[in-house]
N, C-alpha and C positions, 0 to 999 in steps of 0.2 A: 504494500500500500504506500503511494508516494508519498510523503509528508508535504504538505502545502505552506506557500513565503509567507506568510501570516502564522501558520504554528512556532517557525522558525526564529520569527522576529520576535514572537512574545516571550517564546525560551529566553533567545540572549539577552530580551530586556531583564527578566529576571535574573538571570546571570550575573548580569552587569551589576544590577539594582544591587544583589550580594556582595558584589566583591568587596576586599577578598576570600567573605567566607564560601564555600561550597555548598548548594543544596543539594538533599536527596532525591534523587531522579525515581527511584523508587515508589517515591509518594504521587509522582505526576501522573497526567493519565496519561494514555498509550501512544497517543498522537505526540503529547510533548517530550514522551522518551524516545520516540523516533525523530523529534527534531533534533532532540539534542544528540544523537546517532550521527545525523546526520551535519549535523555544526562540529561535532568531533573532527569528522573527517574532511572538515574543510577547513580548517585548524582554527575554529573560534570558539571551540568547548574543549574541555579537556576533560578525563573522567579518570575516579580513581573505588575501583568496586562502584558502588551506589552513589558516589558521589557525581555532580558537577558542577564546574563552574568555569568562568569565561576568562580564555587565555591573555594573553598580556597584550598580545595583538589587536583581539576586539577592545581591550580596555582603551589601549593607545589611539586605536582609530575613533571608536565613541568619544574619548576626548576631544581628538583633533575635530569631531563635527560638531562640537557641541561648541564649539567657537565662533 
């Protein structure tokens, strides 16, 4: 099931919103653990067991656009 750009955005917002702490993907529903599958492997999540949260790259770039 492909994950849709709107599951994907709401993930990193959350992500981001975190940092630096990591949330548990776990708890999210199935759609959002597939975003974040999927923001993994475009290197703007990172996961560790159950956790995630957003790599240093999205942090840096959400900076720069928040400019």
């Amino acid at each position: 099931m492909p994950t849709r750009t709107g599951d994907q955005l709401t993930v990193l917002a959350k992500l981001l919103d975190a940092h630096p702490r990591m949330l548990d993907a776990s708890k999210l529903p199935e759609r959002e653990r597939e975003a974040v599958r999927m923001l993994t492997q475009d290197g703007l999540a990172t996961t560790l067991g159950d956790l995630a949260g957003a790599t240093r790259a999205a942090v840096r770039y959400s900076a720069l656009m928040v400019r």
